[in-house]
C-alpha positions, 0 to 999 in steps of 0.5 A: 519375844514370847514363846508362842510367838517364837514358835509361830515365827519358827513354823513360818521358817519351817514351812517355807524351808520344807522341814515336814517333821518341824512344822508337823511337831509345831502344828502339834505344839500350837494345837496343845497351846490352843487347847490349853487357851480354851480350857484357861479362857484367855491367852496364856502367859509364857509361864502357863505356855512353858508348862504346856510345852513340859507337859508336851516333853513329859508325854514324848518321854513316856510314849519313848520309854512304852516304843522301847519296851515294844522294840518300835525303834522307828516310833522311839526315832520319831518322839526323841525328834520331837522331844528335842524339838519340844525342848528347845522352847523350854528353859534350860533343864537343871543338872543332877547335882544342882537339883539335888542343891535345890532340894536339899535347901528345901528340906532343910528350910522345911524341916522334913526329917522323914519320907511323911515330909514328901508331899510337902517337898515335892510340891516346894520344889516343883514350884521353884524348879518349874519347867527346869527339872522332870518331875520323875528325877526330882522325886527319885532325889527328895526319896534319896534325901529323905530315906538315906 
């Protein structure tokens, strides 16, 4: 079963049950995949899905760092539901340790040997690692690796 298809079947579950947060959260998700549709001009695959669902995640991860910092716990509440919503559709999320795995191999199949290398890491790895590592902790590894 693709993933649109997993979230069409989850929001016919959600609306017969009564669960308003999950159906409005699956509404937003297929508005966002629907966007992405039109923008593509053709149906996505559920690889071009999974990165609209990562970007989905990325913008409640944001909006729950800016609530915070704004002392709105009742909006933070909102978006790590969501988030945790969102992030059922996505594959499994690497650890710490099997990213920075990956991103050593990467240096060292790419010779880098200073920060002047990174663009090229980053880009390397991000391909490989789609949809499975936030782009925010990936970075912070490659400057680690390739400053220490």
């Amino acid at each position: 079963m693709s993933v649109i298809d997993q979230i069409n079947s989850d929001l016919k579950t959600a609306m017969k049950s009564g669960q308003k947060e999950l159906v409005a959260t699956l509404r937003s998700l297929k508005s966002a995949i629907k966007y992405a549709e039109i923008e593509a001009g053709g149906e996505l695959n559920d690889e071009a899905t999974i990165g609209v669902l990562s970007k989905q995640a990325k913008q409640r991860r944001d909006s729950i760092a800016e609530f915070e910092k704004a002392g709105r716990s009742d909006l933070v509440a909102q978006e790590t539901a969501e988030l945790q919503i969102i992030e059922t559709y996505l594959p499994a999320q690497l650890s710490e340790e099997e990213i920075r795995a990956k991103v050593q191999a990467v240096i060292t199949a790419l010779n880098v040997t200073d920060t002047k290398g990174m663009g090229q890491v980053m880009k390397q790895v991000m391909a490989d690692l789609k949809g499975q590592a936030d782009g925010k902790t990936v970075n912070q590894i490659v400057r680690q690796l390739l400053s220490g």
